[in-house]
N, CA, C and O atoms as a GROMACS GRO file, in nm:
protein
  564
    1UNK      N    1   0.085  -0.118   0.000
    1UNK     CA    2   0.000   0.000   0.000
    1UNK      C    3   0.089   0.124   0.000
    1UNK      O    4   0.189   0.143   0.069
    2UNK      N    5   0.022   0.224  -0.113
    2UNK     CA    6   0.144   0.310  -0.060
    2UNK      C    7   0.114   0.405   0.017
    2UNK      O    8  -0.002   0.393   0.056
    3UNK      N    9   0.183   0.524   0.071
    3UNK     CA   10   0.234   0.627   0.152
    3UNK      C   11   0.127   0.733   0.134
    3UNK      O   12   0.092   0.804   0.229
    4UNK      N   13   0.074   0.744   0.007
    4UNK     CA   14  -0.068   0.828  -0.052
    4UNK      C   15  -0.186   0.762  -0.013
    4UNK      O   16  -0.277   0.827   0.038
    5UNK      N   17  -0.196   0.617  -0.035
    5UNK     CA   18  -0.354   0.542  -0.002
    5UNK      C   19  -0.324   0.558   0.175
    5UNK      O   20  -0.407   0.608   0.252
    6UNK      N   21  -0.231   0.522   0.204
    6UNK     CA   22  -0.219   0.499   0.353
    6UNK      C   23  -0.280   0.674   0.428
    6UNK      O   24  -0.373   0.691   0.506
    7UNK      N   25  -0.213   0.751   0.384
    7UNK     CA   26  -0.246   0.920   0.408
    7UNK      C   27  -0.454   0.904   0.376
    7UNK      O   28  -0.542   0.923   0.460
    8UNK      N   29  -0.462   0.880   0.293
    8UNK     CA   30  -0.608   0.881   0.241
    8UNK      C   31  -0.735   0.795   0.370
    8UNK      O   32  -0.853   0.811   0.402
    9UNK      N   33  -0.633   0.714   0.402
    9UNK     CA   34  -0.747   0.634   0.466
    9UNK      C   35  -0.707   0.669   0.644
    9UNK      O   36  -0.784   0.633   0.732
   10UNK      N   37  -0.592   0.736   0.670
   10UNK     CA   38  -0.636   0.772   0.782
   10UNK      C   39  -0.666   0.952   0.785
   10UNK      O   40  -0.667   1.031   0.880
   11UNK      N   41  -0.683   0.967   0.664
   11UNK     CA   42  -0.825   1.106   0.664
   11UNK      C   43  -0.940   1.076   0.681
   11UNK      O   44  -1.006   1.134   0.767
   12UNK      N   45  -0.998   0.968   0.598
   12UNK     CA   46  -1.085   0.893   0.616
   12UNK      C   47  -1.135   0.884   0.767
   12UNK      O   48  -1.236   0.938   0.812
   13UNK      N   49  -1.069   0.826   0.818
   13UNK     CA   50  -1.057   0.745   0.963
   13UNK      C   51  -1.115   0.908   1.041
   13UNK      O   52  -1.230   0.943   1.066
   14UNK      N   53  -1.026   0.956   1.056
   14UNK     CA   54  -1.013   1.120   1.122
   14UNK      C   55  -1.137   1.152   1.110
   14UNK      O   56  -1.197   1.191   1.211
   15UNK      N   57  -1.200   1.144   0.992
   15UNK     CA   58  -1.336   1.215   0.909
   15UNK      C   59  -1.469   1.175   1.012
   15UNK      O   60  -1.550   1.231   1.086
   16UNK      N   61  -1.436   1.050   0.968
   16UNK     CA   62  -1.555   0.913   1.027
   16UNK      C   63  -1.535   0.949   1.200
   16UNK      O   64  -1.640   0.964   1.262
   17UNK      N   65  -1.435   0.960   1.259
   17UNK     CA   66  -1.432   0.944   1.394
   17UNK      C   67  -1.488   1.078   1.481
   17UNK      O   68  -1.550   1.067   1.586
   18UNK      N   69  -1.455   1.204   1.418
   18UNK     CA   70  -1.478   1.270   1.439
   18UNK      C   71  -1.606   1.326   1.450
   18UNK      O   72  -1.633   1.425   1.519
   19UNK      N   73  -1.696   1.251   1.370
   19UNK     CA   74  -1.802   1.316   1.294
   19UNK      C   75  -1.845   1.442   1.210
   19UNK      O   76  -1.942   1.515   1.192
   20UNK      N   77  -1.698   1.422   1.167
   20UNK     CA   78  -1.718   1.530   1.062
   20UNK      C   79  -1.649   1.631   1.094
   20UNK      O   80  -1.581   1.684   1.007
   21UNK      N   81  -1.650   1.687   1.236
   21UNK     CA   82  -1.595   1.804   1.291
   21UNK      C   83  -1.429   1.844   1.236
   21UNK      O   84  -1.380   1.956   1.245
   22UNK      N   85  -1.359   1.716   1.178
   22UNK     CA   86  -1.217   1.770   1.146
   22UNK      C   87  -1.261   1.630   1.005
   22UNK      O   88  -1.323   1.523   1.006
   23UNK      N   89  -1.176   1.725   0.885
   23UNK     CA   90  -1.210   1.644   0.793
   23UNK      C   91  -1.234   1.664   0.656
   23UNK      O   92  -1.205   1.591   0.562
   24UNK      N   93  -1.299   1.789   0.657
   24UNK     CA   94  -1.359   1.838   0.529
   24UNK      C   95  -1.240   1.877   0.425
   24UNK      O   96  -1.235   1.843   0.307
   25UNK      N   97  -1.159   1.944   0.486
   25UNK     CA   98  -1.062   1.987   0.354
   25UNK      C   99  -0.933   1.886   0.426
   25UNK      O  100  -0.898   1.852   0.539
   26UNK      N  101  -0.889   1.866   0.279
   26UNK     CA  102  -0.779   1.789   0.242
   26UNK      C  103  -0.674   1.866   0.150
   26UNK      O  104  -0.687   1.880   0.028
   27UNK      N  105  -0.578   1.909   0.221
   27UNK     CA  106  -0.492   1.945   0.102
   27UNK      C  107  -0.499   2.048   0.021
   27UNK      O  108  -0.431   2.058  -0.081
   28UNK      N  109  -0.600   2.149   0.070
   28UNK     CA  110  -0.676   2.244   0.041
   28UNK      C  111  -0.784   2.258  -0.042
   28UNK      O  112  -0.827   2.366  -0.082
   29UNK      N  113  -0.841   2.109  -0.077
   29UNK     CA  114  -0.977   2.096  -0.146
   29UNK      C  115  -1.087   2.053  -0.029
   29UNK      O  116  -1.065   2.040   0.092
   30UNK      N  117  -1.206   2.035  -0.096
   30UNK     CA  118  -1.298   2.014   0.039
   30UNK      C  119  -1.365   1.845  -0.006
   30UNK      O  120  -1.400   1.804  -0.117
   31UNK      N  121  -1.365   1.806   0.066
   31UNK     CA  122  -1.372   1.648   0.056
   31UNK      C  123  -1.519   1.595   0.107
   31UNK      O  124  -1.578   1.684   0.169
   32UNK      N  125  -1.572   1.507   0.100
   32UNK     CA  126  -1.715   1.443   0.164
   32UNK      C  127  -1.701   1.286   0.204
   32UNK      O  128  -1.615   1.216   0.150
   33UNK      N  129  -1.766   1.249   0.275
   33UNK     CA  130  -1.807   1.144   0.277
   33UNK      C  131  -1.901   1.070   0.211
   33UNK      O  132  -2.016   1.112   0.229
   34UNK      N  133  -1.891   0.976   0.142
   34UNK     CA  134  -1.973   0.913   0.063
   34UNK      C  135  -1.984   0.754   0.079
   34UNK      O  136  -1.899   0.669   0.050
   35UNK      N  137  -2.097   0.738   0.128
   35UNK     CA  138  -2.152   0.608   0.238
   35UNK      C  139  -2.322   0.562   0.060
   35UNK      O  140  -2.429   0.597   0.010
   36UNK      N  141  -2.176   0.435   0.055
   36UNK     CA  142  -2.312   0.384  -0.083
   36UNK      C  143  -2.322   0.205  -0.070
   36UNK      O  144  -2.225   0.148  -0.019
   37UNK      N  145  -2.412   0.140  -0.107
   37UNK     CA  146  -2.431   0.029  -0.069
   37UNK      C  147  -2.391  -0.064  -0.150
   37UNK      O  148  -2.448  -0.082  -0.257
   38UNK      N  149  -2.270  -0.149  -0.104
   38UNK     CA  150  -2.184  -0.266  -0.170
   38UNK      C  151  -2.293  -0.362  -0.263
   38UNK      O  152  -2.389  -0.426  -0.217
   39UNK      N  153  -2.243  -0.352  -0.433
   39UNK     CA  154  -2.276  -0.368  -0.530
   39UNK      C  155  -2.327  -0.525  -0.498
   39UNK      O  156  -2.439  -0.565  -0.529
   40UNK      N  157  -2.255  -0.584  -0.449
   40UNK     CA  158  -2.248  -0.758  -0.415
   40UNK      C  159  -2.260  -0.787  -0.266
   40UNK      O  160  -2.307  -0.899  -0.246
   41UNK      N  161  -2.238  -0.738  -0.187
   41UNK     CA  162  -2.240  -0.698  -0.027
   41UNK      C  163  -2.379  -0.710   0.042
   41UNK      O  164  -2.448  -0.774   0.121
   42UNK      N  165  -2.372  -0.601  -0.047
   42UNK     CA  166  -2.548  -0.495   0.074
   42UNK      C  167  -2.496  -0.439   0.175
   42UNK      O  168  -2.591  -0.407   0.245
   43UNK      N  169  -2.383  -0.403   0.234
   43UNK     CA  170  -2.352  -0.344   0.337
   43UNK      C  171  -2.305  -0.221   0.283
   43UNK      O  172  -2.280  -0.203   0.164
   44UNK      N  173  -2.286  -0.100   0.414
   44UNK     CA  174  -2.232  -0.004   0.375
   44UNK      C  175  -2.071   0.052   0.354
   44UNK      O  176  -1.996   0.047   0.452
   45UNK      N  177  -2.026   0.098   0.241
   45UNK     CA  178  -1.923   0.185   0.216
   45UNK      C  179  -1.856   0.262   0.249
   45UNK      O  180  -1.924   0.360   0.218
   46UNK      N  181  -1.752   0.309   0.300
   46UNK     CA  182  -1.782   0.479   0.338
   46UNK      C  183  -1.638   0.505   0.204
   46UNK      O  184  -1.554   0.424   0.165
   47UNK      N  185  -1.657   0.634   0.168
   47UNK     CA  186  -1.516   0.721   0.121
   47UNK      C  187  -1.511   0.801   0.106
   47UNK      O  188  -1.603   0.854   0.044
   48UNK      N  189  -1.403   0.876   0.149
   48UNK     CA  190  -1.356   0.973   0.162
   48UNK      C  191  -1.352   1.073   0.002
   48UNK      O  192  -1.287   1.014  -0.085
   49UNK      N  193  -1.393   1.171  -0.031
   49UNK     CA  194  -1.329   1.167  -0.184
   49UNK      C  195  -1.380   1.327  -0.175
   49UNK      O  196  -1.468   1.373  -0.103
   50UNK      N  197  -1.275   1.413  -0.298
   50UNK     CA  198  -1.320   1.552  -0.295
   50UNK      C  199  -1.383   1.585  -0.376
   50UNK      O  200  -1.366   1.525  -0.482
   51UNK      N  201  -1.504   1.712  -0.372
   51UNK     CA  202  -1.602   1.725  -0.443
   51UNK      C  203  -1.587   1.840  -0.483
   51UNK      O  204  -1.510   1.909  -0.416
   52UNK      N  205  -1.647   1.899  -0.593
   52UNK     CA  206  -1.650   2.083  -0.620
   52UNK      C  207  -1.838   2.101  -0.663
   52UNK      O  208  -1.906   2.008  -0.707
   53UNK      N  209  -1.861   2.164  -0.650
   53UNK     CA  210  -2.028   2.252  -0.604
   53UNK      C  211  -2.021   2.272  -0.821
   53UNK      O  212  -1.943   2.302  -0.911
   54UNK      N  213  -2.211   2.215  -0.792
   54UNK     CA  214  -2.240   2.268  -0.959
   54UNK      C  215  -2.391   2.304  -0.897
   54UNK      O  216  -2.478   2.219  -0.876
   55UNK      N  217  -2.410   2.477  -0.865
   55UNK     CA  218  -2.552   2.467  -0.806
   55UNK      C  219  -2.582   2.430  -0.711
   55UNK      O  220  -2.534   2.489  -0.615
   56UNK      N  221  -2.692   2.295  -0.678
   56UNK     CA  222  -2.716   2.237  -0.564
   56UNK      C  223  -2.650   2.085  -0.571
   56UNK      O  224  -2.688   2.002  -0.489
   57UNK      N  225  -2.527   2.045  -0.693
   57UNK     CA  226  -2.526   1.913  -0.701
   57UNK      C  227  -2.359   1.930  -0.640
   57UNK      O  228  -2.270   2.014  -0.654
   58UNK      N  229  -2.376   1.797  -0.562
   58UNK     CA  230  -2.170   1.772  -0.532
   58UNK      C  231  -2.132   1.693  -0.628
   58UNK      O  232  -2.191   1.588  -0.655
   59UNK      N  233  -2.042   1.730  -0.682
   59UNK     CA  234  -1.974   1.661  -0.837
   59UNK      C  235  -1.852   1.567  -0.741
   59UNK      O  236  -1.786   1.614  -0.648
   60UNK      N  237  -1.848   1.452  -0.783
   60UNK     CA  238  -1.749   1.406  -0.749
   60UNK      C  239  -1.667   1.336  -0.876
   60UNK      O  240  -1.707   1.366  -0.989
   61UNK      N  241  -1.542   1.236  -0.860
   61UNK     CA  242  -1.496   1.196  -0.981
   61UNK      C  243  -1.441   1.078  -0.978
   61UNK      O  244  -1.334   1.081  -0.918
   62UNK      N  245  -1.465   0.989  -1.013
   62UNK     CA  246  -1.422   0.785  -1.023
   62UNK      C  247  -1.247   0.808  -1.091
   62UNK      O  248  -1.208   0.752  -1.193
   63UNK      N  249  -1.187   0.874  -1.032
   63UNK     CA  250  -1.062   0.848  -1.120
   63UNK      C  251  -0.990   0.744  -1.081
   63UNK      O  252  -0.937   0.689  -1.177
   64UNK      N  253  -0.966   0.690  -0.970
   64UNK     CA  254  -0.890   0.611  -0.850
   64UNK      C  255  -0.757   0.648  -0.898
   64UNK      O  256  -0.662   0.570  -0.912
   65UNK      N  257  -0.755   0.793  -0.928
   65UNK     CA  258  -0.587   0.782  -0.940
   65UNK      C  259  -0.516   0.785  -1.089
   65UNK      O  260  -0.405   0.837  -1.100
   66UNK      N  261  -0.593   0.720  -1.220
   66UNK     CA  262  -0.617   0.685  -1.348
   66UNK      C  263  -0.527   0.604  -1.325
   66UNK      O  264  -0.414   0.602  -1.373
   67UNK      N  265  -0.582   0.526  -1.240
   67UNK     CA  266  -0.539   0.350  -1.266
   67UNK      C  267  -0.668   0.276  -1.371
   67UNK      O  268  -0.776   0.334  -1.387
   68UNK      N  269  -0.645   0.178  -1.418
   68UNK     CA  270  -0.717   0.159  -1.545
   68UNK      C  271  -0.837   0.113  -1.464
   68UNK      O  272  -0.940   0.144  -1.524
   69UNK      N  273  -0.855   0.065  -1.376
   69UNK     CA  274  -0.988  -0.007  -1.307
   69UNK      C  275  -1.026   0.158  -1.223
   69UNK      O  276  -0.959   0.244  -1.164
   70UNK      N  277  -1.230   0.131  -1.274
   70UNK     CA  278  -1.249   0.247  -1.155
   70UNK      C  279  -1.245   0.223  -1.013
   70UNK      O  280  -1.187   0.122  -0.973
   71UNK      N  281  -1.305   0.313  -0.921
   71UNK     CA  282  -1.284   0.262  -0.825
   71UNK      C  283  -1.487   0.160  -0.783
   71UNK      O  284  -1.601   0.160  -0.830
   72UNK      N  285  -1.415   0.097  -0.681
   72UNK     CA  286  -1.537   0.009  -0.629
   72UNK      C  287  -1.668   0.050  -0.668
   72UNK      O  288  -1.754   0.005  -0.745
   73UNK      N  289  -1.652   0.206  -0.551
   73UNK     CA  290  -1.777   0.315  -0.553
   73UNK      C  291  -1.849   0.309  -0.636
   73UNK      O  292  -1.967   0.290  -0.607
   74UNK      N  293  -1.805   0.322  -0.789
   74UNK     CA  294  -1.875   0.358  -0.890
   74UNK      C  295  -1.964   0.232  -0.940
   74UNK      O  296  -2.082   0.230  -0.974
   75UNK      N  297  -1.896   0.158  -0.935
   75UNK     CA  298  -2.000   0.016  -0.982
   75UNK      C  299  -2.116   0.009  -0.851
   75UNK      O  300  -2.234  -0.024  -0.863
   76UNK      N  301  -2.062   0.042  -0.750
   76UNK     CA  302  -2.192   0.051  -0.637
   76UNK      C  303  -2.277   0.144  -0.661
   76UNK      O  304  -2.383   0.131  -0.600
   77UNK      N  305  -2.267   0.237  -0.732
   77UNK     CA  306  -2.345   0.364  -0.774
   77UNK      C  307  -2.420   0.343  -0.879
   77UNK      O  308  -2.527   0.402  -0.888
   78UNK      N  309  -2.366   0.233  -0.999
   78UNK     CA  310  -2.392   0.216  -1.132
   78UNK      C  311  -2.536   0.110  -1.067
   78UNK      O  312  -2.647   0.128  -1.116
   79UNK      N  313  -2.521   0.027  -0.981
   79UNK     CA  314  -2.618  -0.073  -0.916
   79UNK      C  315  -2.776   0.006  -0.818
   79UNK      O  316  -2.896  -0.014  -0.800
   80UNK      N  317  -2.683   0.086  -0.786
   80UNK     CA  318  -2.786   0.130  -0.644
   80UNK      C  319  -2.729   0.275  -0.647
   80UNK      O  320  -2.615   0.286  -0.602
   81UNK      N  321  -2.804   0.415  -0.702
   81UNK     CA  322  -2.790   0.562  -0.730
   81UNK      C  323  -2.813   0.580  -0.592
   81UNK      O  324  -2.718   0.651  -0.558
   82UNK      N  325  -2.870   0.562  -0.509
   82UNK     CA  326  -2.876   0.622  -0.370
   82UNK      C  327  -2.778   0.590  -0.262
   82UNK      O  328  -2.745   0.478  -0.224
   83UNK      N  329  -2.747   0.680  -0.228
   83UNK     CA  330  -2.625   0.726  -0.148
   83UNK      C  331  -2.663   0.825  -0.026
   83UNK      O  332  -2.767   0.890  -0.016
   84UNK      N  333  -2.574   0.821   0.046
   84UNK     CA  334  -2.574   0.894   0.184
   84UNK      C  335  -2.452   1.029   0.151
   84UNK      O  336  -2.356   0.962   0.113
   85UNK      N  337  -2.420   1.128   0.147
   85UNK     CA  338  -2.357   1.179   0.203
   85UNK      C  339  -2.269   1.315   0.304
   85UNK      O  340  -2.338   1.415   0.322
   86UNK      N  341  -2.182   1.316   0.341
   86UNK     CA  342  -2.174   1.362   0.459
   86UNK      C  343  -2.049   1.506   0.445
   86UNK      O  344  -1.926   1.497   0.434
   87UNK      N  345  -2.109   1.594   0.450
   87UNK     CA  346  -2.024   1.750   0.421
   87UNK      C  347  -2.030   1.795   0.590
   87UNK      O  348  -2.122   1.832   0.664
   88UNK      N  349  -1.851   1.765   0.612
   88UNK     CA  350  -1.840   1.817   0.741
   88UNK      C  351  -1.939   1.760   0.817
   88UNK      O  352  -1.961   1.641   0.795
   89UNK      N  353  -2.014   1.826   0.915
   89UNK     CA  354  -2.101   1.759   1.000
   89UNK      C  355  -2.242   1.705   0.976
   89UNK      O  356  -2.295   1.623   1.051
   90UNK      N  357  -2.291   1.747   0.882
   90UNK     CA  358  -2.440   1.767   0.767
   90UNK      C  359  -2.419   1.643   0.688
   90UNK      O  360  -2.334   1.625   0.601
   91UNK      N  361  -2.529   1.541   0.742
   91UNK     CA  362  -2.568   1.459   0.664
   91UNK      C  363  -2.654   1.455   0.601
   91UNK      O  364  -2.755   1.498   0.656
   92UNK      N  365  -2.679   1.384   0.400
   92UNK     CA  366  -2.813   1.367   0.397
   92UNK      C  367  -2.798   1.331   0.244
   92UNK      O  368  -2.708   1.354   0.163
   93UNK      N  369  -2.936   1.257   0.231
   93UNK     CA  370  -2.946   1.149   0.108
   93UNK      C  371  -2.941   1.209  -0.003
   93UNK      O  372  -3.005   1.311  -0.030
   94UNK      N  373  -2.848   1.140  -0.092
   94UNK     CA  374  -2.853   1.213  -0.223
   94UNK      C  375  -2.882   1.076  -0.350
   94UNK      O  376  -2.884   0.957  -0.322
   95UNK      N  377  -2.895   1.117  -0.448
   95UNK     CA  378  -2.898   1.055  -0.609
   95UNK      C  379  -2.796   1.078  -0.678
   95UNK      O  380  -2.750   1.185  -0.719
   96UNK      N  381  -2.759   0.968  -0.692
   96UNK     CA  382  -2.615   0.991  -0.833
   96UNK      C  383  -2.646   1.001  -0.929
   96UNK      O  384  -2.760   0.963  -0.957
   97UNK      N  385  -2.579   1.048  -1.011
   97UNK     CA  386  -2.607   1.086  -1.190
   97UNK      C  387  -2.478   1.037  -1.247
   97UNK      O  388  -2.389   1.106  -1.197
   98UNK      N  389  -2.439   0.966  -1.314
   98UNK     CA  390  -2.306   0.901  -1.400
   98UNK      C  391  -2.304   0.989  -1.511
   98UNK      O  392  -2.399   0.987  -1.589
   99UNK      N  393  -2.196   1.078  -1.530
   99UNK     CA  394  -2.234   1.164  -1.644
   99UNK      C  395  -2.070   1.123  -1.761
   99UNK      O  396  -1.948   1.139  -1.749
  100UNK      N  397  -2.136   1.084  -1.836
  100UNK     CA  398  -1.976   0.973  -1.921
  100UNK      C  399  -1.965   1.095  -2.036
  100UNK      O  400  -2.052   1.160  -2.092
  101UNK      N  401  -1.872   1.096  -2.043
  101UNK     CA  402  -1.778   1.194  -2.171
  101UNK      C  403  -1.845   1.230  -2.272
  101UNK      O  404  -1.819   1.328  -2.342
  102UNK      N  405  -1.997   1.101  -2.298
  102UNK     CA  406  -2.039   1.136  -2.405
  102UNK      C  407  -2.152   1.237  -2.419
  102UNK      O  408  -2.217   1.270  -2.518
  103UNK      N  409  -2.157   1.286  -2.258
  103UNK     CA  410  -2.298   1.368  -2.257
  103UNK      C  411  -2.271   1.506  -2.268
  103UNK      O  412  -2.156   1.544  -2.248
  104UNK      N  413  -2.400   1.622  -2.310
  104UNK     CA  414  -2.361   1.752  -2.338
  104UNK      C  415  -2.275   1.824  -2.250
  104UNK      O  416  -2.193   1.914  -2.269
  105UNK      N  417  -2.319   1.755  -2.139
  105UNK     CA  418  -2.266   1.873  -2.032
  105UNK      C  419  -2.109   1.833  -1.934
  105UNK      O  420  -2.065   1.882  -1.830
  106UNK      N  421  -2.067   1.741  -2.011
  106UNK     CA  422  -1.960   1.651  -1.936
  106UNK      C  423  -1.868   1.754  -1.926
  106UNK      O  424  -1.808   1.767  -1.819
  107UNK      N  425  -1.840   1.848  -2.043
  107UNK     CA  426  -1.709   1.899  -2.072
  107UNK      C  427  -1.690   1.980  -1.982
  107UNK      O  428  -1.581   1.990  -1.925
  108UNK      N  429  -1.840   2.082  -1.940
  108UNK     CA  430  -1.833   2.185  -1.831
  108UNK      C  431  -1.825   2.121  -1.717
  108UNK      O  432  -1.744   2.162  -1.633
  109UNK      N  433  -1.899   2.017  -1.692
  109UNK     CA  434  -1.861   1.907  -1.540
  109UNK      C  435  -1.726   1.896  -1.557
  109UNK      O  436  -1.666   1.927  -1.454
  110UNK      N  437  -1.654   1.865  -1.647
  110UNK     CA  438  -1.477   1.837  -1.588
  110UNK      C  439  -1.453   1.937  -1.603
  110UNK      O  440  -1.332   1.917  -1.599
  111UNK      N  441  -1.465   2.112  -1.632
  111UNK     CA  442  -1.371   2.161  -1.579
  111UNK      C  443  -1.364   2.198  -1.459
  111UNK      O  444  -1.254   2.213  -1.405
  112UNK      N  445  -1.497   2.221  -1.387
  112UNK     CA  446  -1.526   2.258  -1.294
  112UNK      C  447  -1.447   2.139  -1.197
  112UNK      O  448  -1.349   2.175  -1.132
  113UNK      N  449  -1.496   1.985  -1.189
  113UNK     CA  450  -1.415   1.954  -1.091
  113UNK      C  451  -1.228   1.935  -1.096
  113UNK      O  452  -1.166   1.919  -0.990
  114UNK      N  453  -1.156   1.941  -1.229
  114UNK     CA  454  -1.050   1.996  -1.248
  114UNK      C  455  -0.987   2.094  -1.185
  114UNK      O  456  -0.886   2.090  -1.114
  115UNK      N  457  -1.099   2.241  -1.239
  115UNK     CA  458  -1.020   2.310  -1.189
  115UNK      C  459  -0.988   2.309  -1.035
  115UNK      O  460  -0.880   2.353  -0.994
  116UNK      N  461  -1.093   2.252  -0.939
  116UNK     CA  462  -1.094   2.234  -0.800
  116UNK      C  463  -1.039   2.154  -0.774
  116UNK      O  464  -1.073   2.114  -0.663
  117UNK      N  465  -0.928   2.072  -0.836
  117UNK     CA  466  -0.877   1.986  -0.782
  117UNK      C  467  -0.712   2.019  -0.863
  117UNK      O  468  -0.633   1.935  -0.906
  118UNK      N  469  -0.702   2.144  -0.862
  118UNK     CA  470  -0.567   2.172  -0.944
  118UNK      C  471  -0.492   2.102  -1.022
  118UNK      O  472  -0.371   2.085  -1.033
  119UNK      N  473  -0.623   2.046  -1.095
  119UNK     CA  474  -0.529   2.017  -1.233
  119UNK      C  475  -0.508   1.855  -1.201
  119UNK      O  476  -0.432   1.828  -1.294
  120UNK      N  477  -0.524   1.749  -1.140
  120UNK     CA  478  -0.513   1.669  -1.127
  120UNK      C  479  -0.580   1.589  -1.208
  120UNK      O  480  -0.523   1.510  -1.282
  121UNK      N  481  -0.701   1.602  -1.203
  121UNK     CA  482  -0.829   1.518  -1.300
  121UNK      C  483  -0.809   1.489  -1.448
  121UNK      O  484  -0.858   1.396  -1.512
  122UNK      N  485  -0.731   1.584  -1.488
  122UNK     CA  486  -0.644   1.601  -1.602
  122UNK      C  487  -0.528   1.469  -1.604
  122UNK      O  488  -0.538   1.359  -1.658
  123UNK      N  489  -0.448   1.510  -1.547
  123UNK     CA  490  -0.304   1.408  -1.490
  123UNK      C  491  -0.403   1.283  -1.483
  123UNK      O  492  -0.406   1.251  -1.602
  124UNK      N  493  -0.460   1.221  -1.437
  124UNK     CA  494  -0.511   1.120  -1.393
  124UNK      C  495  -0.582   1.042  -1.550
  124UNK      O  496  -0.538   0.942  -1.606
  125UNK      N  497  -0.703   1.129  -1.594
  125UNK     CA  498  -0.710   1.072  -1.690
  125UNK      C  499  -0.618   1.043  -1.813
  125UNK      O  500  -0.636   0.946  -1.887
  126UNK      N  501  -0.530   1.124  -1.827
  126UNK     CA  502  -0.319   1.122  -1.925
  126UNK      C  503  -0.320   0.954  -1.878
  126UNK      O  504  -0.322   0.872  -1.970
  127UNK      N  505  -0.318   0.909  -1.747
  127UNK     CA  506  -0.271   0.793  -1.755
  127UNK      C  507  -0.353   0.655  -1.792
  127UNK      O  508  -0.302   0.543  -1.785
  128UNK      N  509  -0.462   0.675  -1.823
  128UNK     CA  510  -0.555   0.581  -1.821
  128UNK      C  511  -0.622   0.636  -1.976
  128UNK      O  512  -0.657   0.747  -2.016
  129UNK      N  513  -0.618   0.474  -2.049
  129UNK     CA  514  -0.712   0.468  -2.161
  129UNK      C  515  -0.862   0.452  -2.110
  129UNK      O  516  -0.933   0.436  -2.209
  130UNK      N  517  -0.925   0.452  -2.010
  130UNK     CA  518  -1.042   0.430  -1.970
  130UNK      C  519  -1.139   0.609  -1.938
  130UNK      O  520  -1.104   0.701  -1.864
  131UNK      N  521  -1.224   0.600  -1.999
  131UNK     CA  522  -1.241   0.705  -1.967
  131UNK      C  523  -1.367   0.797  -1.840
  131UNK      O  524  -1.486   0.775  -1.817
  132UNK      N  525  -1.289   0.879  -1.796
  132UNK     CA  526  -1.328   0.871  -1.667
  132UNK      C  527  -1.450   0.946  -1.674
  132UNK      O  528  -1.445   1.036  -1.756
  133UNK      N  529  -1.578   0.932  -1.599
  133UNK     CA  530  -1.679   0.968  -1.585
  133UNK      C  531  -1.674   1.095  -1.456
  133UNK      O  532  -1.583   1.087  -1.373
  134UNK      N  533  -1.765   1.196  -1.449
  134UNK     CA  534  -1.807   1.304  -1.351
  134UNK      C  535  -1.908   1.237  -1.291
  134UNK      O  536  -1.994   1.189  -1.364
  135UNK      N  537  -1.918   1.220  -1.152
  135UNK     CA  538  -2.067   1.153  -1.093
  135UNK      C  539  -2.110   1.292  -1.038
  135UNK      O  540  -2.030   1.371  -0.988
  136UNK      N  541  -2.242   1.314  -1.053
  136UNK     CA  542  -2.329   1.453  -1.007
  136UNK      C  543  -2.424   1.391  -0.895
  136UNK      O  544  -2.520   1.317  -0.913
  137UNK      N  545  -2.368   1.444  -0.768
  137UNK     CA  546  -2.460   1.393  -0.635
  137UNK      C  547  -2.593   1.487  -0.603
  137UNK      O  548  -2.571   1.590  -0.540
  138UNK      N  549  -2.708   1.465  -0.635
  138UNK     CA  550  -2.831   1.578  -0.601
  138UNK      C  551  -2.874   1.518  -0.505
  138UNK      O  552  -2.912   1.401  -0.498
  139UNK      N  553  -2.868   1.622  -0.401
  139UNK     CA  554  -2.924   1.581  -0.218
  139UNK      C  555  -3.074   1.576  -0.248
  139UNK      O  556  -3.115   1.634  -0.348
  140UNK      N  557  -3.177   1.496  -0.149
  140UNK     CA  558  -3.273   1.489  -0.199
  140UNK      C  559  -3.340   1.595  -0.061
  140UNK      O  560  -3.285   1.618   0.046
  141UNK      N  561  -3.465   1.640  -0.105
  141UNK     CA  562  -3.475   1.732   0.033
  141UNK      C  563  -3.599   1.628   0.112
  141UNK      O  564  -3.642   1.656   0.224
   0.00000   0.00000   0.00000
């Protein structure tokens, strides 16, 4: 495991233990919790992952890094759109939206979470022939 996943999961940890109170920004982006229900499981998820604001939706992004496999999450999302998640101390249910490269509005979804993530989302997809999808989280009221 390396020195980056290991850093990741005891933010994670910090996040979860805390309840939120220490947690939100990472590195100077702002991060969420995202609690979704195991594709093959049925139990719950949690991860850590950073988001940037479109309106009322939290954009998040399946890159795992642009390693060629996505991450777990997303196939749990692709199965079961309802999700939990958790901004700082504020919990509450949201709907995923899978928004794939080929849709109108993808291009403005990646820059936006790009640019909030300095340029990384970029770097990530460079390394991966797979192409990475924007997930759009709408809280439900």
């Amino acid at each position: 495991m390396s020195l980056y996943t290991q850093a990741l999961m005891v933010h994670q940890t910090i996040y979860e233990r805390s309840g939120g109170l220490v947690g939100h920004r990472l590195l100077g982006v702002p991060t969420l919790l995202l609690r979704s229900t195991g594709a093959r499981t049925g139990t719950t998820r949690t991860n850590a992952l950073v988001y940037a604001r479109d309106r009322d939706r939290y954009l998040i992004v399946p890159s795992n890094g642009g390693a060629n496999r996505a991450p777990g999450w997303l196939h749990n999302l692709r199965k079961d759109p309802t999700a939990e998640i958790q901004i700082g101390r504020q919990r509450q249910q949201a709907v995923a939206e899978i928004v794939g490269s080929d849709a109108p509005d993808y291009a403005r979804l990646w820059r936006i979470v790009n640019d909030n993530n300095a340029g990384r989302y970029d770097q990530y997809q460079a390394r991966t022939s797979r192409p990475i999808p924007v997930v759009a989280l709408t809280p439900r009221s």
